[in-house]
C-alpha positions as CSV (number, residue, x, y, z in Angstrom):
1,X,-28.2,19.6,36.6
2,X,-28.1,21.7,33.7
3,X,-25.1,24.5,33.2
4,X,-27.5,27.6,33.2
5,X,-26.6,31.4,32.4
6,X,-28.5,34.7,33.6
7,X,-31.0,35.6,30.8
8,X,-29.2,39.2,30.1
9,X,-27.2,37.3,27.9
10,X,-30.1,35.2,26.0
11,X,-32.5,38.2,26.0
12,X,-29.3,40.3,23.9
13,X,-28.6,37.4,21.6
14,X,-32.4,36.4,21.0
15,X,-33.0,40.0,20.2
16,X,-30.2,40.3,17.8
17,X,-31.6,37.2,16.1
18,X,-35.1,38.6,16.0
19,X,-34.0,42.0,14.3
20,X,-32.1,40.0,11.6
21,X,-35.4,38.0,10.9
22,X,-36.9,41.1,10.6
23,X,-34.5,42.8,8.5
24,X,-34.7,39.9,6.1
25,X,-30.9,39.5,6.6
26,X,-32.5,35.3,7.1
27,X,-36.1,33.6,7.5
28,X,-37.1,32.4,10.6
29,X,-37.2,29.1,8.7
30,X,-33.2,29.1,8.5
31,X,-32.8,30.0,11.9
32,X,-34.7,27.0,13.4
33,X,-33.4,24.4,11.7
34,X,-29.9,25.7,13.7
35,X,-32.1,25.6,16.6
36,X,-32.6,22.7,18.9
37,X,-36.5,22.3,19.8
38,X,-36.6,23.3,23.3
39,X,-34.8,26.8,21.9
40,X,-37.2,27.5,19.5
41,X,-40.1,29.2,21.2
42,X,-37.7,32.1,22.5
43,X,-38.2,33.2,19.3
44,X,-41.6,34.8,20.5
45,X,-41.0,34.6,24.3
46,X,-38.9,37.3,26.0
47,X,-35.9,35.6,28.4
48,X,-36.4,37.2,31.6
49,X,-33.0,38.6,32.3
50,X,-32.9,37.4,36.2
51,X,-33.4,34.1,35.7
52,X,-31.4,31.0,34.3
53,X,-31.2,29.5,31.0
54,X,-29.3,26.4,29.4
55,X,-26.0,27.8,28.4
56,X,-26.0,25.8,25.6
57,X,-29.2,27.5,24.2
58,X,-27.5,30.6,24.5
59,X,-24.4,28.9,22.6
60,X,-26.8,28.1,19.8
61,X,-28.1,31.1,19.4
62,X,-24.6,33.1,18.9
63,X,-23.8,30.4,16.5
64,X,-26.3,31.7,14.8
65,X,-25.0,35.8,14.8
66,X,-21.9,34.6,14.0
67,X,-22.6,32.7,11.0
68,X,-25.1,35.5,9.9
69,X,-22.2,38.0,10.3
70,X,-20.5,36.0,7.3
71,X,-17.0,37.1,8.6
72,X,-14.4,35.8,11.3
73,X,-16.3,33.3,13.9
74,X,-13.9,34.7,16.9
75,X,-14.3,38.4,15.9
76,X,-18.0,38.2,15.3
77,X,-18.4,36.5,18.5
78,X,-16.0,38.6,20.5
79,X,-18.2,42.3,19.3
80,X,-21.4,40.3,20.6
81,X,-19.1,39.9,23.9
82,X,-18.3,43.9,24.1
83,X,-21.6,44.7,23.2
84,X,-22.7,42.5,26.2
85,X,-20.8,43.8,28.5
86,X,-21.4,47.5,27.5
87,X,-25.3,46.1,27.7
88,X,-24.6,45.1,31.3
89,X,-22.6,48.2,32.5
90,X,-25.9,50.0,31.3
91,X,-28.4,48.5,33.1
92,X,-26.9,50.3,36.5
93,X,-27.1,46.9,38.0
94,X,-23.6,46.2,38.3
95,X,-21.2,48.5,39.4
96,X,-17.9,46.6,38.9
97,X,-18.6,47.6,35.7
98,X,-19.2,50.7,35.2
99,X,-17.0,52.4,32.0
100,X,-15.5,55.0,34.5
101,X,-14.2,52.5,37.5
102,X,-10.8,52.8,36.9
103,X,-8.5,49.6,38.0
104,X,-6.0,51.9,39.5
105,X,-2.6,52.0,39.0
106,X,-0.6,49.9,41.7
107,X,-0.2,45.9,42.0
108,X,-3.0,45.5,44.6
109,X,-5.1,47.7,43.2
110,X,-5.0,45.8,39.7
111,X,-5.3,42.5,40.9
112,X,-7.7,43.4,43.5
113,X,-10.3,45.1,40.8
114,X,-9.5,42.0,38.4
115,X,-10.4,39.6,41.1
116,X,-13.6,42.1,41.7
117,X,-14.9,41.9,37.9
118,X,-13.7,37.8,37.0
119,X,-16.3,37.2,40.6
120,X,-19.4,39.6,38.8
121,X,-19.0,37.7,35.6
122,X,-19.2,34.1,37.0
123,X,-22.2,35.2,39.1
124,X,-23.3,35.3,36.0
125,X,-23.5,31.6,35.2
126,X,-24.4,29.0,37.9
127,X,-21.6,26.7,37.5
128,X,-17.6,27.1,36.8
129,X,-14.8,29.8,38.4
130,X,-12.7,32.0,37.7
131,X,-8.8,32.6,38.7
132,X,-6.9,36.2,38.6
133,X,-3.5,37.3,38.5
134,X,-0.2,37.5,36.8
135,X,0.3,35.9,33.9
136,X,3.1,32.9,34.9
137,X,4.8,33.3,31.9
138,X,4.6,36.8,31.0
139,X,5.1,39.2,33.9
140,X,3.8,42.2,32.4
141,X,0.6,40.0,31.7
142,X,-2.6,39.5,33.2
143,X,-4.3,35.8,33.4
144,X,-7.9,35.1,34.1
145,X,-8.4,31.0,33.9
146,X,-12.0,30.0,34.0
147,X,-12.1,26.3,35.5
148,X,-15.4,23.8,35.2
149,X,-16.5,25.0,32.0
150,X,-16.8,21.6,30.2
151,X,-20.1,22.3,29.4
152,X,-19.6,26.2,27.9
153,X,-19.8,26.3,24.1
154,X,-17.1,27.6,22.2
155,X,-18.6,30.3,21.2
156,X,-19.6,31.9,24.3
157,X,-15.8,31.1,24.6
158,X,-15.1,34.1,22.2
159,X,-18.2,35.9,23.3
160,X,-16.5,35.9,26.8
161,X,-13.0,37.4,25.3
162,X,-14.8,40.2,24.1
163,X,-16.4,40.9,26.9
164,X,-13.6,40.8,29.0
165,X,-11.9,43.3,27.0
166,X,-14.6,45.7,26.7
167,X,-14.3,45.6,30.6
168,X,-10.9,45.8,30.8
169,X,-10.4,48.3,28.2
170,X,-12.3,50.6,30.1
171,X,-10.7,50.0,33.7
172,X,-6.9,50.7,32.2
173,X,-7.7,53.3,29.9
174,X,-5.2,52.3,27.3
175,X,-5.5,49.8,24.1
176,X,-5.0,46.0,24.8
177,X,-5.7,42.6,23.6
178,X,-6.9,39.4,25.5
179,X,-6.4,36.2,23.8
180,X,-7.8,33.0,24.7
181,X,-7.3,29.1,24.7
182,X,-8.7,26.2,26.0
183,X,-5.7,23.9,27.4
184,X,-8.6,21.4,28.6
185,X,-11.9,21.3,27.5
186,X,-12.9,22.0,31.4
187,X,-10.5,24.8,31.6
188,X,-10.0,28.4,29.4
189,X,-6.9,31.1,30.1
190,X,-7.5,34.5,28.7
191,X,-4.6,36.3,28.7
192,X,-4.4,40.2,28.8
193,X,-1.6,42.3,27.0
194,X,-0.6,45.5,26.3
195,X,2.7,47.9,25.4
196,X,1.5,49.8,28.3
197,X,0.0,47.4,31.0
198,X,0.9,47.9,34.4
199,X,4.5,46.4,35.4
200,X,3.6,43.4,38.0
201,X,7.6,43.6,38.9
């Protein structure tokens, strides 16, 4: 069985492509030959955003914003992941996302929104899970690992940093940074930090 992801995320990336085509920032030419074959005809067919694509497709295609951007891989990838998740909080259709949810400000009330948004954005894919809660070794931290992602490229990796803290910008209200690594290649921690982020002791 394929690893699959909902087409909101293909349809944003494919589009992105397409307007660089058209721009002339590249030729369609350069763009397929980064392309496997079964991803070339969403060039000119619109990914339905309910239904499931290959996550690697989508992979391929953000390797191809992110060279195009010419700059830092990780950052490149991490704006496509804020502008994703500002992209989803639009569409109305998910709530746990929404720019003025606030997390709150107690314990529970942190960890129980945290676990609320890491369960939205594995719905998005059809395969691996996500974890929530202090960070073991920083108290004043936040961890989210992701397990059973040996088949998630590394650049939806960074696209998923970004748009975890997009989302989690917006719930605390305050600057802070998410980092990520990948201790195993079925397992990524993103870990959230900020001067300000709510004491967990």
């Amino acid at each position: 069985m394929r690893a699959s992801v909902k087409g909101i995320f293909l349809a944003g990336a494919v589009a992105s492509v397409r307007r660089a085509i058209r721009d002339g920032k590249v030729t369609r030419e350069q763009v397929e030959v980064r392309l496997d074959g079964p991803d070339v005809p969403f060039l000119d067919e619109k990914a339905d955003p309910g239904l499931w694509y290959p996550v690697v497709t989508l992979g391929h295609f953000l390797d191809v914003l992110a060279d195009l951007d010419g700059g830092d891989r990780s950052e490149a990838l991490q704006a496509i992941g804020r502008a994703a998740a500002d992209m989803a909080a639009h569409t109305g259709r998910y709530g746990q996302l929404d720019p003025s949810r606030k997390a709150g400000e107690s314990h529970s009330e942190v960890l129980r929104y945290g676990r609320l948004v890491t369960s939205v954005i594995t719905a998005f894919y059809d395969f691996s899970r996500m974890s929530f809660g202090p960070a073991p070794e920083e108290p004043e931290a936040f961890q989210i690992d992701w397990f059973d992602v040996a088949d998630l490229p590394e650049s939806n990796r960074f696209c998923a940093q970004g748009f975890i803290e997009r989302v989690a910008h917006h719930a605390a209200s305050r600057a802070l940074s998410v980092a990520s690594q990948r201790p195993a290649p079925d397992h990524i921690v993103f870990i959230l930090r900020s001067h300000n982020l709510y004491p967990l002791i």
